[in-house]
C-alpha positions as CSV (number, residue, x, y, z in Angstrom):
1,X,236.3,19.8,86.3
2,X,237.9,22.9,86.1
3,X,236.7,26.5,85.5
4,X,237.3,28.0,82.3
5,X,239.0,30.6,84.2
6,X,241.3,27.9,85.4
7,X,242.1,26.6,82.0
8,X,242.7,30.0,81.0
9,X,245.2,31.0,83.6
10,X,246.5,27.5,83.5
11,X,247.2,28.3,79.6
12,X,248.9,32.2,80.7
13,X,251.0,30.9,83.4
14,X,252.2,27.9,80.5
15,X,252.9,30.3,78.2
16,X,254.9,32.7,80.5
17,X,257.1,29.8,81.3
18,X,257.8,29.2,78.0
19,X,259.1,32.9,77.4
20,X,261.2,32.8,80.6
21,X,262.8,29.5,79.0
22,X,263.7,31.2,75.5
23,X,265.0,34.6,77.4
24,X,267.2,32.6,79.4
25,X,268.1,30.2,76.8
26,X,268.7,33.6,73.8
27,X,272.7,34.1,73.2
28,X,275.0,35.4,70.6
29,X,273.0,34.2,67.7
30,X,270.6,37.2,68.8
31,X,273.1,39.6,67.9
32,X,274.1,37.6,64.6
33,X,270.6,38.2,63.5
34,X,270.5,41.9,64.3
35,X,273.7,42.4,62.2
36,X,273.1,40.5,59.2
37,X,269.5,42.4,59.2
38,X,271.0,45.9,60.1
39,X,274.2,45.9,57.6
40,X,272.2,44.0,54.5
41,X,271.5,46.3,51.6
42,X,268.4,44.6,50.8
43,X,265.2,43.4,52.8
44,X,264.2,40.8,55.5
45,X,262.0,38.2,54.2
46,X,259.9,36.1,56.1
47,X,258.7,32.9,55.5
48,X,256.7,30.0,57.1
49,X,254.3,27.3,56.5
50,X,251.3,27.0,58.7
51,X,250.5,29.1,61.9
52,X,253.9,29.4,61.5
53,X,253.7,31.6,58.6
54,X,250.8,33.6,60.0
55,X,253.1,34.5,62.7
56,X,256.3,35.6,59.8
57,X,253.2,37.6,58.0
58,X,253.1,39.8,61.8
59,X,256.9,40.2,61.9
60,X,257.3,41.3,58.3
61,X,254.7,43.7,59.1
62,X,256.2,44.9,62.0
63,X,259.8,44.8,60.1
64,X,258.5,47.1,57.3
65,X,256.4,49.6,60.1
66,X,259.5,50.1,61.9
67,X,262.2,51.1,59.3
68,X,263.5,47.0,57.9
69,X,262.0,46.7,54.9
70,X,260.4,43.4,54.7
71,X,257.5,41.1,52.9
72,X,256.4,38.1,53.9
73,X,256.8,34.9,51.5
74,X,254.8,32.1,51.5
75,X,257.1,28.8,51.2
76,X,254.6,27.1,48.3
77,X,254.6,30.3,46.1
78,X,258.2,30.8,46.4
79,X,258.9,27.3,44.9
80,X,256.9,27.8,42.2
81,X,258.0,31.3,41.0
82,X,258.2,34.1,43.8
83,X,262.1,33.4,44.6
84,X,262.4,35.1,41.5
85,X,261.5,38.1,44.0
86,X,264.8,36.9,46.5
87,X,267.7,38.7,45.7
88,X,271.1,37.7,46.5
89,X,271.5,40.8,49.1
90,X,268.3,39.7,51.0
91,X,268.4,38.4,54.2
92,X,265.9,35.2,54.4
93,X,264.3,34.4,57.9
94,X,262.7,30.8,57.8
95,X,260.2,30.0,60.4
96,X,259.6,26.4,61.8
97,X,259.3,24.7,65.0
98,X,260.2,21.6,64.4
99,X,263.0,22.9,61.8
100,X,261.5,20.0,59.4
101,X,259.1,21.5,57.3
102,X,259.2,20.2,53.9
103,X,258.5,23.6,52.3
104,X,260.5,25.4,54.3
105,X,263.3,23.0,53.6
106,X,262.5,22.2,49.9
107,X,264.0,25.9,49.4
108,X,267.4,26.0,51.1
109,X,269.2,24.6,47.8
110,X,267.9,27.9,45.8
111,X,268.7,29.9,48.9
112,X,272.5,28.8,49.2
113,X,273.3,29.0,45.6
114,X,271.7,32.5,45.9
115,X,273.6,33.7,48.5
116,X,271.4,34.8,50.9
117,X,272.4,34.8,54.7
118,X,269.7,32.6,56.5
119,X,268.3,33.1,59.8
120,X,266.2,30.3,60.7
121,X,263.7,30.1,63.7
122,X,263.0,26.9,65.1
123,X,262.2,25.0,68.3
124,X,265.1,22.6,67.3
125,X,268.7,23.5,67.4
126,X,270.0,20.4,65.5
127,X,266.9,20.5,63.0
128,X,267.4,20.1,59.3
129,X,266.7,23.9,59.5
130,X,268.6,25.2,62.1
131,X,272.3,23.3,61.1
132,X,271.5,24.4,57.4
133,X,271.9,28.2,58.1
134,X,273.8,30.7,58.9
135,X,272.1,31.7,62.7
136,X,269.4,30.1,64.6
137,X,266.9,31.6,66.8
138,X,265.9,29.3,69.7
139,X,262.3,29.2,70.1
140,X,262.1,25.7,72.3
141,X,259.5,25.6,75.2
142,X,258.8,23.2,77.6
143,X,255.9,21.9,76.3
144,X,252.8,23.4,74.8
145,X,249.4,25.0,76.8
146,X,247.4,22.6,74.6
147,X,246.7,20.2,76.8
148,X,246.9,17.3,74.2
149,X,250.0,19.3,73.5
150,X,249.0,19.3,69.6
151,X,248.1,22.6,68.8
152,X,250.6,25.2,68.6
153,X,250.3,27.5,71.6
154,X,253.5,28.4,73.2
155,X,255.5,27.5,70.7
156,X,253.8,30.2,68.4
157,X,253.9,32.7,71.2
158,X,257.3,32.0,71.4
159,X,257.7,32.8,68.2
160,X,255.7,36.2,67.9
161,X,257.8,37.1,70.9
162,X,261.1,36.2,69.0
163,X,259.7,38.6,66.4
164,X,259.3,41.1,68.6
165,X,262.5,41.0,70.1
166,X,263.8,41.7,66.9
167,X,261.6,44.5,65.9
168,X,262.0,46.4,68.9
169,X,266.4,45.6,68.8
170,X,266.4,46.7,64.9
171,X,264.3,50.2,66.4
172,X,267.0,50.5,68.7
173,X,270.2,50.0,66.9
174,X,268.3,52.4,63.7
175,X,267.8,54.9,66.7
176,X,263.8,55.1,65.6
177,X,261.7,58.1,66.2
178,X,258.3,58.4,66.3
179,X,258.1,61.2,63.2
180,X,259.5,58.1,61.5
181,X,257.1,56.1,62.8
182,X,254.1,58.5,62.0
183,X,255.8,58.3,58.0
184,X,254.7,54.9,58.0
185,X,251.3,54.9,59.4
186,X,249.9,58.7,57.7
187,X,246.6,57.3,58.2
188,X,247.0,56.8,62.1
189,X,246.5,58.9,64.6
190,X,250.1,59.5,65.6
191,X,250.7,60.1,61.9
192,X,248.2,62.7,61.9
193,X,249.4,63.9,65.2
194,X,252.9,64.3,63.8
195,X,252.9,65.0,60.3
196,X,249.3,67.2,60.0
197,X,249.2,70.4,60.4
198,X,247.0,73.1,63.0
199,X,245.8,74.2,58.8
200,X,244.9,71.3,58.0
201,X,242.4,70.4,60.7
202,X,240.9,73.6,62.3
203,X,238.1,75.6,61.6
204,X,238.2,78.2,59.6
205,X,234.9,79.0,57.6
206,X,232.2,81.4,60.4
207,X,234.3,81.8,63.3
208,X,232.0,83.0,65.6
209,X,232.5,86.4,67.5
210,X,230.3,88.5,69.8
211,X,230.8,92.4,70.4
212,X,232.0,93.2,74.1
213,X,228.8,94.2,75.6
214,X,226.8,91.6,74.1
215,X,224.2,90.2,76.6
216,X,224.1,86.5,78.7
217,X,221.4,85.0,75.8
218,X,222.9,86.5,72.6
219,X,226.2,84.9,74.0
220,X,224.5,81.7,74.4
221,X,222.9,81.8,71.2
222,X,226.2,82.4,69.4
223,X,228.0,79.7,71.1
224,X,225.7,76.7,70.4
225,X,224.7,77.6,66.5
226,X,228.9,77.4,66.5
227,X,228.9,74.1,67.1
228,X,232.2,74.3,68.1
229,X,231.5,75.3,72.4
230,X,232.7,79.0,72.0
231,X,232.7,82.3,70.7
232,X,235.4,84.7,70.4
233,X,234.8,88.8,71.9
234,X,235.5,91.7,69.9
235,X,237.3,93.6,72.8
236,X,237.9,97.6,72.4
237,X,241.5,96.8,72.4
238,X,241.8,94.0,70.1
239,X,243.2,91.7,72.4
240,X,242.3,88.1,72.1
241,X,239.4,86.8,74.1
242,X,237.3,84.4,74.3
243,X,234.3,82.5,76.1
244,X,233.2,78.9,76.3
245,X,230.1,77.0,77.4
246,X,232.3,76.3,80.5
247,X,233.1,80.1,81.3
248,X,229.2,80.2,80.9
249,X,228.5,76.9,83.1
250,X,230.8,78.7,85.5
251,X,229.4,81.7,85.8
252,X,226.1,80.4,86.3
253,X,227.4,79.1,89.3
254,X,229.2,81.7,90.7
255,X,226.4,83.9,90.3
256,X,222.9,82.2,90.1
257,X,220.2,84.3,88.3
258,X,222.8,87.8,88.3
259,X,224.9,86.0,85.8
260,X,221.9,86.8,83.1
261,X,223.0,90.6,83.8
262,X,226.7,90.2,82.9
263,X,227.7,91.1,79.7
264,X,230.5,89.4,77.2
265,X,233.5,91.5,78.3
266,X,232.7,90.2,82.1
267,X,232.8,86.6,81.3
268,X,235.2,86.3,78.9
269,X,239.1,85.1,79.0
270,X,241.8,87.3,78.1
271,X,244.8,86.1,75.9
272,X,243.7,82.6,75.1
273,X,246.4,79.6,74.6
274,X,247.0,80.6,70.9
275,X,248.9,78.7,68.1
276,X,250.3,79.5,64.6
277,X,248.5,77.4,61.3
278,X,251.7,76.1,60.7
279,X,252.4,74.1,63.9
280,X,251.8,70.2,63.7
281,X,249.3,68.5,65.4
282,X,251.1,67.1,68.2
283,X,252.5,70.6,69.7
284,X,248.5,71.6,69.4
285,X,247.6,68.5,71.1
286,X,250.5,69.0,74.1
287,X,249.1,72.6,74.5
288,X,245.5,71.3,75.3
289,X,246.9,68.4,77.2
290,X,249.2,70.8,79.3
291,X,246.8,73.6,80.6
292,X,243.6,71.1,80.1
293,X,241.5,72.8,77.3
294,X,240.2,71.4,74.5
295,X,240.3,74.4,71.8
296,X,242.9,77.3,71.0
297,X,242.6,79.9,68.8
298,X,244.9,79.9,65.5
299,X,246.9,83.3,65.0
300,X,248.9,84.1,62.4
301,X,250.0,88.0,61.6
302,X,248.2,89.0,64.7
303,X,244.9,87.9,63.3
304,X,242.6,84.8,64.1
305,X,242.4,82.2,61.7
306,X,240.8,79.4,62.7
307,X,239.9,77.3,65.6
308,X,241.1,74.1,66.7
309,X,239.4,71.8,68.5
310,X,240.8,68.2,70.4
């Protein structure tokens, strides 16, 4: 019997097959698809029955996330009421391997008299499906890693792949950007990265500060009732300085018991990586990255503002 790391490699190595198959089998139709989704005035929607359809609910997602507005459509609603939702400039994607699903099917009538241009995905080429619309997606594989070769398994990574494919070729041809990326997902972290701002994330309430001669413990003392692993020095000249717990660490280390005897002015860093309130996230975050810190300072009229930590 074989291991269950067998099986599941056995499964991988299936299911790699059956993309290599669909990339060498994918032609012109591709581009037919990309067009009719690129130059349509209204949205891509997706529809399936079955695993299917949970694989159309990822590409729709994916559609909408990447700049092709899109919503998935389940095939038994839509007969009985949501086409009311399909307008005639819509572009209509029906997912089914065998291109014979009665669901799928039962709304190709509505979808012609409509007018919509239809891009069916099937594992069939001359399925009821596929020769009833406008371009046809190949997703045919070999066979299945089921080993019964019942349960959808390549086929449906076939599919998600297909999906994919088009995602990524729509990002391309729209010439997508992250900052539009980051307008769709606000509450991720490359939305906050590119559309927060340094003001809206730093500290700016107590901003801790010693005076330039203040001693090893008083330093120490400041720095952890911060919370935030440093203190800024008041230095003679007003310049901008600043100690951490790692100046302290170091210093500690350089000097052994005579680092109790140094004052703040001896420890601390002169001109600190700096940045204004109104930067965004991201060009805080490359700043950090670049000269591997994990704070700056936040200046704006020559004055410190806030802190900002990674």
């Amino acid at each position: 019997m074989a291991s269950s790391i067998d099986i599941a490699k056995q499964v991988i190595q299936t299911e790699i097959e059956g993309l290599d198959y669909m990339a060498k089998r994918l032609g012109s139709e591709f581009e037919v698809a990309i067009n009719a989704i690129i130059n349509t005035k209204g949205r891509t929607i997706i529809c399936g029955m079955g695993k299917s359809g949970i694989i159309g609910k990822k590409i729709a997602a994916s559609f909408a996330s990447t700049g092709t507005p899109s919503f998935f459509m389940h095939p038994g609603e839509a007969f009985h009421g949501d086409l009311g939702m399909v307008k005639p400039e819509d572009v209509f994607i029906a997912i089914s391997n065998s291109g014979e699903t009665d669901e799928v099917l039962k709304l190709l009538p509505f979808l012609r008299d409509n007018g919509n241009f239809v891009i069916a995905i099937t594992g069939k080429e001359n399925s009821t499906l596929a020769t009833n619309s406008h371009c046809h997606l190949d997703i045919s594989v070999p066979k299945e890693a089921c080993p019964l070769q019942l349960a959808p398994t390549s086929s449906t990574t076939a599919t998600l792949v297909m999906g994919d494919a088009l995602t990524v070729a729509l990002m391309d041809v729209r010439e997508f950007q992250p900052e539009n990326f980051a307008r769709f997902h606000p509450g991720g972290s490359l939305g906050r990265r590119l559309l927060s701002k340094v003001q809206d994330e730093m500290f700016s309430d107590n901003i801790p500060s010693v005076a330039s001669d203040a001693d090893f413990t008083s330093i120490i003392h400041k720095i952890s009732s911060s919370h935030l692993g440093l203190t800024l020095v008041n230095l003679k000249d007003d310049s901008l300085a600043i100690i951490t717990d790692g100046d302290l660490r170091r210093a500690m280390e350089s000097k052994g018991r005579d680092a109790f005897d140094l004052v703040a002015k001896d420890i601390a860093s002169i001109n600190p990586a700096s940045i204004s309130p109104e930067s965004n996230i991201q060009k805080a975050y490359e700043i950090m990255e670049s000269k591997g810190i994990t704070s700056l300072i936040v200046v704006e009229s020559n004055s410190v503002v806030g802190i900002l930590k990674k």
